[in-house]
C-alpha positions in Angstrom: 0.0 0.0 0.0 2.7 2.1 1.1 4.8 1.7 -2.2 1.7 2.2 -4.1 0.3 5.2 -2.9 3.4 7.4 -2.3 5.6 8.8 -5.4 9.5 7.8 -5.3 9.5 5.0 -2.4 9.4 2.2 -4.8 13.0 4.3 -5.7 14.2 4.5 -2.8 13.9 1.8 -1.3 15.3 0.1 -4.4 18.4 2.7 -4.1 18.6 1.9 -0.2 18.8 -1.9 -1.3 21.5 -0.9 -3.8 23.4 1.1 -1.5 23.4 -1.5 1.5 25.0 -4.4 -0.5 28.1 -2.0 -1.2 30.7 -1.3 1.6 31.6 2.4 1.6 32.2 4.2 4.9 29.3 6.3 4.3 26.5 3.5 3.2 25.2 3.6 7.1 24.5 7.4 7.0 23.3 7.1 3.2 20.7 4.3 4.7 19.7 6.0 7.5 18.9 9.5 4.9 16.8 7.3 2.5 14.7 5.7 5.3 14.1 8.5 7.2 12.9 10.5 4.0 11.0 7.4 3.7 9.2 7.6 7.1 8.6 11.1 6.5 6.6 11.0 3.7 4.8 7.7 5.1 3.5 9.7 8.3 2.8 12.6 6.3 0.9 11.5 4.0 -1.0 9.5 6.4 -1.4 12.5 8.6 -2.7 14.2 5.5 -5.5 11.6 4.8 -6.3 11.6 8.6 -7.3 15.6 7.7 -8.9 15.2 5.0 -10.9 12.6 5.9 -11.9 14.4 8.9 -13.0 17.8 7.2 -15.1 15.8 4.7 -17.2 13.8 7.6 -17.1 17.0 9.2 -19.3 18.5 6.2 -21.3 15.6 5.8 -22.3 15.5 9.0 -23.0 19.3 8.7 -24.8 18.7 5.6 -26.8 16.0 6.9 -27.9 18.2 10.0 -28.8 21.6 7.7 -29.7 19.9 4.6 -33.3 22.2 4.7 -30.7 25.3 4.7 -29.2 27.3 2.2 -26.0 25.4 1.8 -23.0 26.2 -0.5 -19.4 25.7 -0.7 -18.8 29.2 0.6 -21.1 29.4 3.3 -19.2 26.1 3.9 -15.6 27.0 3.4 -16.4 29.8 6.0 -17.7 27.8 8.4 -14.3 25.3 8.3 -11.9 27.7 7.6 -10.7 26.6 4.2 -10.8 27.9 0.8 -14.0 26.9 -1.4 -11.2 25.3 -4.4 -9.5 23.5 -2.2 -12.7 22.0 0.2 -14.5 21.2 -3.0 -11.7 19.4 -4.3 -10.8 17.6 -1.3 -14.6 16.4 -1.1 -14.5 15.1 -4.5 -11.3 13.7 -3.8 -12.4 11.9 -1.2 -16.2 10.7 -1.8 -16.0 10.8 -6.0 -18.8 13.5 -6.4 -19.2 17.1 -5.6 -20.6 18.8 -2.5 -23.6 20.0 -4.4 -24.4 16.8 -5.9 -23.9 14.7 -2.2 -26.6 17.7 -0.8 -29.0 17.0 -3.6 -29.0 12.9 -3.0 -29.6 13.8 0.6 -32.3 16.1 0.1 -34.2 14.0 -2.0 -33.3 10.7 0.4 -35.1 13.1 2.9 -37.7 13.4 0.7 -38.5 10.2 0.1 -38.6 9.6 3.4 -41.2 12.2 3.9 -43.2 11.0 0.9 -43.5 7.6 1.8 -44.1 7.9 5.9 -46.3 11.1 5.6 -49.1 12.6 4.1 -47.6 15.9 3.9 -48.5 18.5 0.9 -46.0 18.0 -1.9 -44.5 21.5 -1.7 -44.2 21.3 1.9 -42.0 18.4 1.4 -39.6 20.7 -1.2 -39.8 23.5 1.3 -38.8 21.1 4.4 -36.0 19.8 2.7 -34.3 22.7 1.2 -35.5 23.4 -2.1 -36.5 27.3 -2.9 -39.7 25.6 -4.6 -42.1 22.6 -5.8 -41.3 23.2 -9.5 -37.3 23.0 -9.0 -38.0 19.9 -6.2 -40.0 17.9 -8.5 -37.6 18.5 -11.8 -35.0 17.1 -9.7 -36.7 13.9 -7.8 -37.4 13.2 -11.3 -34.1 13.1 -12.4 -32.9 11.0 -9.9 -35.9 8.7 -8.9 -37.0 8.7 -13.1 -40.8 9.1 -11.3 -42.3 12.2 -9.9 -42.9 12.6 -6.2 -46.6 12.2 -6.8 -46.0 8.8 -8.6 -43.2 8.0 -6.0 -45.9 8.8 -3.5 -48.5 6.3 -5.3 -46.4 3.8 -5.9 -44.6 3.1 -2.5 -47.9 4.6 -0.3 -50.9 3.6 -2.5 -53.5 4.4 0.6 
């Protein structure tokens, strides 16, 4: 894993191999250089992840708390301290799709939710989970859900 994920260590630790097998007054210092360049870059890179990981269940969890807010990657960025380029880009990084696009899937997983265990007003449901209104709600449930929320509603609710 280690090799794999971190440029140059399959090179030097192929160089450190070189270098032991040879007897030169210096090999022991050259070594000891090579490996401890090696353990750097293993605990920082590590350390790195650990971040990274962290910030992005950190807005998850945020995102999964406020979803019925206005969320963006500013508003966001703000809140954590970082720059919107570089949070949007560790998100993707890290979970393969943008923050926008995780927000949407959660909205309308909230929605279906609401659809299927209430009777609640159609454009209530867009309201309580965060879209401005029933028009831009419904567009998008059908995008994901390739049904409307009414025939969502019908189909998994048919009292």
């Amino acid at each position: 894993f280690v090799i794999e994920s971190i440029p140059h260590i399959r090179e030097d630790l192929l160089r450190l191999t070189k270098i032991f097998s040879q007897t030169n007054p210096y090999t022991q210092d050259i070594c000891s250089s090579i490996l401890s360049t090696i353990i750097y870059y293993v605990l920082f890179t590590s350390e790195q992840g650990n971040k990274s990981n962290t910030l992005v269940e950190k807005v998850k969890k945020y995102i999964n708390s406020h979803y019925s807010e206005v969320i963006t990657n500013t508003t966001l960025a703000e809140k954590y301290n970082y720059h919107p380029f570089y949070l949007s880009t560790i998100f993707k990084q890290q979970t393969g799709e943008t923050i926008h696009n995780y927000l949407m899937k959660y909205r309308i997983d909230r929605s279906r939710d609401l659809l299927i265990s209430t009777d609640m007003p159609i454009h209530q449901i867009a309201i309580n989970c965060g879209f401005n209104n029933q028009a831009h709600f419904s567009t998008y449930f059908k995008k994901i859900n390739h049904l409307s929320p009414q025939e969502f509603r019908k189909k998994h609710n048919p009292i």
